[in-house]
Structures are given as structure tokens and as C-alpha cells.
Residue frames relative to the residue before (quaternion, step in Angstrom):
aa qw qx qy qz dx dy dz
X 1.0000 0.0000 0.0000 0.0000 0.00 0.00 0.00
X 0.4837 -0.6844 0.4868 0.2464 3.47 -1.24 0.51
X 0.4110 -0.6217 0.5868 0.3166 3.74 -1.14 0.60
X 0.0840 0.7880 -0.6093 -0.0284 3.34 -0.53 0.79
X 0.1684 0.6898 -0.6009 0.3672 3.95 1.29 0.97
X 0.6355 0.3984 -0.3567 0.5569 3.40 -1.12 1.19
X 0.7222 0.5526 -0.3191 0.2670 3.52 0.03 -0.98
X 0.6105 0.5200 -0.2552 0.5401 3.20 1.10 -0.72
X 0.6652 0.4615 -0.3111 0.4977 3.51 0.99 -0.58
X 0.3184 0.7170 -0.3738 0.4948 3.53 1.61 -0.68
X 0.8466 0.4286 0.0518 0.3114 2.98 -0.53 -1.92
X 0.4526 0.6832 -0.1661 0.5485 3.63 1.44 -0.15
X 0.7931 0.3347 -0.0348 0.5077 3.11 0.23 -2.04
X 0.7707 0.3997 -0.3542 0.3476 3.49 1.27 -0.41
X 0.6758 0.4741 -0.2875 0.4856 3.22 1.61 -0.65
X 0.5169 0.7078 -0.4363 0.2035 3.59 1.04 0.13
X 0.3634 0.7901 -0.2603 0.4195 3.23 1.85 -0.52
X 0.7832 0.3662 -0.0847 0.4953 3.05 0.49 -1.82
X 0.6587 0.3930 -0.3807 0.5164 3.90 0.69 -0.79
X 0.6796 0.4446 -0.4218 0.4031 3.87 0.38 -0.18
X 0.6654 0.3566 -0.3741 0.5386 4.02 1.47 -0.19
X 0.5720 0.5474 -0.4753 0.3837 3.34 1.09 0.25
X 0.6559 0.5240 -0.2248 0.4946 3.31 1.45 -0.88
X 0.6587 0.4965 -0.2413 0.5112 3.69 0.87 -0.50
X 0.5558 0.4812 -0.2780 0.6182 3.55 1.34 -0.63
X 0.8030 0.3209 -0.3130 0.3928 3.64 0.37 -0.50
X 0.5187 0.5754 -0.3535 0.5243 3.93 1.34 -0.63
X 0.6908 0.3304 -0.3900 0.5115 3.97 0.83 -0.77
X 0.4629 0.6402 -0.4202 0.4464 3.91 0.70 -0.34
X 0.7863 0.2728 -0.1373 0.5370 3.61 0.70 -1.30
X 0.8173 0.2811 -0.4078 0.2946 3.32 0.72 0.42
X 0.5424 0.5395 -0.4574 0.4534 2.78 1.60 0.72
X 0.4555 0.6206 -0.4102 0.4890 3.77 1.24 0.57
X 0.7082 0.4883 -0.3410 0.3792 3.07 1.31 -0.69
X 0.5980 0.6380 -0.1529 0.4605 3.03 1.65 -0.87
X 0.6398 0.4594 -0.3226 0.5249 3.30 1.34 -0.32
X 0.4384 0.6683 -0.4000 0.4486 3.44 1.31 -0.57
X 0.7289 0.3870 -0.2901 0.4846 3.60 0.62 -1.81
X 0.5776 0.6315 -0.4283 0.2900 3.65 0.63 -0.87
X 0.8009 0.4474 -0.0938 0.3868 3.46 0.94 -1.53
X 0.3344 0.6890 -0.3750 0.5224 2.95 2.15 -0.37
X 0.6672 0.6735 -0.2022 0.2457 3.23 0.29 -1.58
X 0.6826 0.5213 -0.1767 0.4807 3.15 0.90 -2.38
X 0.7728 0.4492 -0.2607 0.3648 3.55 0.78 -1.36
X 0.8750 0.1255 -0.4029 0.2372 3.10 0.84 -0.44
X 0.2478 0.7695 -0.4739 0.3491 3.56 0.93 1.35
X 0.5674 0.5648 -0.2706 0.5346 3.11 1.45 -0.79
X 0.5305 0.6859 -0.2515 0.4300 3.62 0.88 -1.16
X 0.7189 0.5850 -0.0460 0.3726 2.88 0.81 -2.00
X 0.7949 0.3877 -0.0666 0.4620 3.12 0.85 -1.56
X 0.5477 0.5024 -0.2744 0.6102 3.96 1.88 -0.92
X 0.5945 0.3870 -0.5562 0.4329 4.11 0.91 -0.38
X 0.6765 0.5778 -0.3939 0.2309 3.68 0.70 -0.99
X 0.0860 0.8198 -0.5522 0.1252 3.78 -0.08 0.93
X 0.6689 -0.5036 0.4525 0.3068 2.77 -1.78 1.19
X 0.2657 -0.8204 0.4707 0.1867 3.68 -0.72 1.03
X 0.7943 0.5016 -0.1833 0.2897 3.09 1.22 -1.19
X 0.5801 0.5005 -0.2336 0.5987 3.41 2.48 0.14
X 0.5078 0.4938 -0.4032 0.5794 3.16 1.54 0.29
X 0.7908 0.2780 -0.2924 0.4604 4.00 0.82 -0.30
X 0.5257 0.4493 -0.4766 0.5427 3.53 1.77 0.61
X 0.7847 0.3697 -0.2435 0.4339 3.51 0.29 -0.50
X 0.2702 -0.6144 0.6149 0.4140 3.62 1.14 -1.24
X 0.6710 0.5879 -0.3808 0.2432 3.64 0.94 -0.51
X 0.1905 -0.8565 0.3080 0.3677 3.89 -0.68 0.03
X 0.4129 -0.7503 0.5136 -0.0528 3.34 -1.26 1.11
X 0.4516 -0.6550 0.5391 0.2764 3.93 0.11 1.17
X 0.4219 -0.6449 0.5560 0.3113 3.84 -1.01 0.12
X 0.5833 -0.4891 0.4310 0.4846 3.77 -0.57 0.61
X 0.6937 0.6068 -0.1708 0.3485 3.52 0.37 -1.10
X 0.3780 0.8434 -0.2687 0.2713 3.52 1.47 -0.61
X 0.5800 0.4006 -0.3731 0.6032 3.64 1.06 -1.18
X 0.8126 0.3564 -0.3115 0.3401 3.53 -0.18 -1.49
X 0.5454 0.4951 -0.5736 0.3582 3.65 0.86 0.39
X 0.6805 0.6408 -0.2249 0.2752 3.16 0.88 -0.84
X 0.5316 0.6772 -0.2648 0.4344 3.03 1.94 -0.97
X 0.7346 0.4960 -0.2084 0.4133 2.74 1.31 -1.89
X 0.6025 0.5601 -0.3600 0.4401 3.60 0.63 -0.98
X 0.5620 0.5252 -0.3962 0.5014 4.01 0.63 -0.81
X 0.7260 0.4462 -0.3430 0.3952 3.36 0.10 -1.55
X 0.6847 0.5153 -0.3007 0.4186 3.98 0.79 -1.19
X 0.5967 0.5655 -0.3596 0.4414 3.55 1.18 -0.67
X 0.6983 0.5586 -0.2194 0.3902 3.09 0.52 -1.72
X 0.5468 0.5715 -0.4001 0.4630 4.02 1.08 -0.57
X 0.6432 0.3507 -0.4853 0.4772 3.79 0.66 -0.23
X 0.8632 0.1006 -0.2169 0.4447 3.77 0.54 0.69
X 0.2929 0.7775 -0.5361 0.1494 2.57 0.99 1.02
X 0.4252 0.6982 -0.4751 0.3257 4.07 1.14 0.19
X 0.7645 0.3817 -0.2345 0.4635 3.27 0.93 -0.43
X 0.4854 0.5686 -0.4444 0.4935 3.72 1.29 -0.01
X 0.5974 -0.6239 0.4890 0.1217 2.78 -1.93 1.07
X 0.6379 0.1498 -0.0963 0.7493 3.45 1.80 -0.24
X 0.5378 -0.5900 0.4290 0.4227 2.73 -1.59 0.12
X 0.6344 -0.5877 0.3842 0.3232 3.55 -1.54 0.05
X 0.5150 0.4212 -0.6118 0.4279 3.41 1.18 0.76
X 0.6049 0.4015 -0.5301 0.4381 4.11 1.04 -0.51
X 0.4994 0.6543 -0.5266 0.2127 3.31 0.34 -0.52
X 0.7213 0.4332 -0.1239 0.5261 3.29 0.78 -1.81
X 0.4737 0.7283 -0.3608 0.3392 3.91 1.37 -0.27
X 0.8198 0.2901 0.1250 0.4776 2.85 1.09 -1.65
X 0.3506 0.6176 -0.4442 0.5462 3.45 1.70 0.95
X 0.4736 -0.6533 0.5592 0.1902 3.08 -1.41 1.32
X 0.1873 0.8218 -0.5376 0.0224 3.76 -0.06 0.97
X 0.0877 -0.7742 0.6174 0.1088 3.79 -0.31 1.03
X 0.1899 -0.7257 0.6061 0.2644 3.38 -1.57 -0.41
X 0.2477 -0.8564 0.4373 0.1184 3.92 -0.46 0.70
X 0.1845 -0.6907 0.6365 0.2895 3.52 -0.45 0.42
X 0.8150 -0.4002 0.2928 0.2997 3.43 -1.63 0.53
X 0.8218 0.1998 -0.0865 0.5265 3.32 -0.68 1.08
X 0.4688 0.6271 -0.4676 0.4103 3.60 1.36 0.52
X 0.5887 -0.3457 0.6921 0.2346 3.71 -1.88 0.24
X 0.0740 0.6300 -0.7694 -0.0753 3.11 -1.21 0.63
X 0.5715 -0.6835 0.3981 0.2184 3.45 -1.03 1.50
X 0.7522 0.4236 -0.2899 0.4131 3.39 0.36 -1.38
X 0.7667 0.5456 -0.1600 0.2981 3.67 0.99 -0.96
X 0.0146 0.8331 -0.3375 -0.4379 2.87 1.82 -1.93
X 0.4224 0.5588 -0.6225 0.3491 3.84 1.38 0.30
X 0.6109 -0.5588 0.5570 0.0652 2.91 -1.82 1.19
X 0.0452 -0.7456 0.5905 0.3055 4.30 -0.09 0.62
X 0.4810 -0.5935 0.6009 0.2353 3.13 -1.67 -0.27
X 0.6831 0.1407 -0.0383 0.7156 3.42 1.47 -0.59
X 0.7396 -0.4273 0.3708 0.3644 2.79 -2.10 0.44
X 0.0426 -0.8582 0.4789 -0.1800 3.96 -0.31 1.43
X 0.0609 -0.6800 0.7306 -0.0103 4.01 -0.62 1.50
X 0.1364 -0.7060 0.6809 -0.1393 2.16 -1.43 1.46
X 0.1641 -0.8119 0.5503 0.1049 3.89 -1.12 1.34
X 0.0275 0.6901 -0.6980 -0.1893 3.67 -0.51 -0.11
X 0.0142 0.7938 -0.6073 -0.0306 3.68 -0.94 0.58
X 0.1383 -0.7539 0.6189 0.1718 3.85 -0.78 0.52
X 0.1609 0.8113 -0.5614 -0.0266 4.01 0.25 0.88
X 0.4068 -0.5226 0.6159 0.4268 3.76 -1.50 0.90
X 0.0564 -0.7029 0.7079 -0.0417 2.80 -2.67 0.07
X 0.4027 -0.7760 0.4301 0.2253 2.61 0.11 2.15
X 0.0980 -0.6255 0.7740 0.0069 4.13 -1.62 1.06
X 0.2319 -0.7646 0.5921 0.1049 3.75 -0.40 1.11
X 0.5283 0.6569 -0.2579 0.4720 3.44 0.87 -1.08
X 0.7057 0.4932 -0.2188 0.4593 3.21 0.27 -1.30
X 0.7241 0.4379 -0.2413 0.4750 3.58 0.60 -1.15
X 0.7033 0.3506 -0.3926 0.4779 3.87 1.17 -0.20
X 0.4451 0.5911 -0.5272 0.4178 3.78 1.38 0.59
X 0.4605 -0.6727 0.4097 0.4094 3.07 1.35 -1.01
X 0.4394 0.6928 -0.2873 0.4945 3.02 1.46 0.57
X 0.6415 -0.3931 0.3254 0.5727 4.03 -0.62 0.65
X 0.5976 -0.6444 0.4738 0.0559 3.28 -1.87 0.79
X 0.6979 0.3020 0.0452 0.6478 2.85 1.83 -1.72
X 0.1424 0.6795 -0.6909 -0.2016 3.68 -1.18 0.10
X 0.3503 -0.5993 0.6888 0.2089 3.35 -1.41 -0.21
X 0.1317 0.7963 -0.5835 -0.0900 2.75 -1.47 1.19
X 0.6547 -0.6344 0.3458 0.2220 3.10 -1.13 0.97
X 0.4370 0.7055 -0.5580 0.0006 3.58 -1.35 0.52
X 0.1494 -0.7656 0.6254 0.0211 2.99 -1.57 0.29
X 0.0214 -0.8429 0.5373 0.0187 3.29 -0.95 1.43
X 0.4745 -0.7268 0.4923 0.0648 3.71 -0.72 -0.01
X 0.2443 0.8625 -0.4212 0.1377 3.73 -0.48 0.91
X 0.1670 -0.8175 0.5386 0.1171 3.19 -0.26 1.32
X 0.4667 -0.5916 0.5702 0.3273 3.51 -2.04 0.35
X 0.2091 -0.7350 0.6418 0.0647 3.74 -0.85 1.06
């Protein structure tokens, strides 16, 4: 019969390689979900932020409601303030971040272009493509940065 003591130890040293990029490949996966979580957190609640701000003084002539001129640049501004609770892991910072988001405002009953849903009410809207720095990733050899995409929406009730 053969000694086959050792082998298992063999067999170890080679597969340990692979179970540690399998593990390291899956911990940056989950923390970049989490990170998209905060990201989209973010979008939504800038939008919120920016769809509470309403025009006061055409809401007590008219009763009717009316985004505040100011609306995009809340939104900008809110994003950018969110985005600072992560902003270590962004590929920019969270004022370009929020720079370089597509943030419209609609009055009632507008088209949004990029989407084509139709609002019903005055409705800010952000679309935002932000990088995010994936170290891991870069020691698979794989990109450094991904980007992830969102976009959230808020009407004034």
C-alpha cells in the first residue's frame, strides 16, 4: 500500500489560494451592496428633501402645489450631505458625486425625458451614476472602481 500521509496537507496548500479569492470576492460583493443601499438611501432621501421644499407663497395663492425654484439645488445639496456618511468608499467626493447627478424638477403633469413615466404632481427627480472604490477587486485583478447606478423620484402630496 501507498503512504498517502501528507496529502491532505498537499491539497490544502493548493486549494487555499482559491478559497481565500473566493472569500475576498464575496465580502467585496457584500460590501458593495451595502454601499449601494447607503447610496440609494441617499438619492431618496434628497428627493424627499427637495419635493417637501415647496413654493409657499403659490401654495397660499392658489392652494395649488408648486416645487420651490430652489428644488434641484436642494437635492444636490441633500445628496452631497448624505453621501458624506460614505463618502470613504466613493470614487469622488460626495459634493462631485451630487455635481454630476442628473437632477430635474417637474411641475404636475410633466414627462420625464430620461424615464418617460408621466408625474401626476409636482416630482424631483435624481438619476446619479457614482464610482466606488472595491479594493478587493483590484487584488483579483479586476477594475478598482465600479459605479453604481441610481435613481429615485419624489413627488409633493
Amino acid at each position: 500500500m501507498r503512504d498517502e500521509r501528507g496529502s491532505a496537507a498537499a491539497l490544502v496548500v493548493v486549494m487555499l489560494p482559491l478559497l481565500l479569492t473566493i472569500v475576498l470576492g464575496v465580502v467585496q460583493l457584500g460590501a458593495l451592496r451595502v454601499i449601494a443601499a447607503c447610496i440609494a438611501s441617499a438619492a431618496d432621501l434628497a428627493t424627499l428633501a427637495a419635493a417637501d421644499d415647496q413654493d409657499e407663497q403659490q401654495l397660499v395663492d392658489t392652494g395649488l402645489l408648486r416645487l420651490a425654484p430652489d428644488a434641484v439645488a436642494v437635492a444636490r445639496d441633500y445628496f452631497a450631505l448624505n453621501l458624506a456618511q460614505v463618502a470613504p468608499q466613493l470614487g469622488v467626493s460626495p459634493e462631485a458625486a451630487a455635481a454630476s447627478a442628473d437632477v430635474m424638477a417637474f411641475p404636475a403633469q410633466a414627462q420625464d425625458p430620461l424615464t418617460g413615466w408621466r408625474y401626476e404632481r409636482p416630482t424631483v427627480r435624481l438619476a446619479a451614476a457614482v464610482p466606488v472604490r472595491a479594493p478587493a477587486f483590484a487584488m483579483l485583478f479586476l477594475p478598482a472602481t465600479t459605479v453604481v447606478n441610481v435613481r429615485a423620484a419624489s413627488a409633493a402630496r
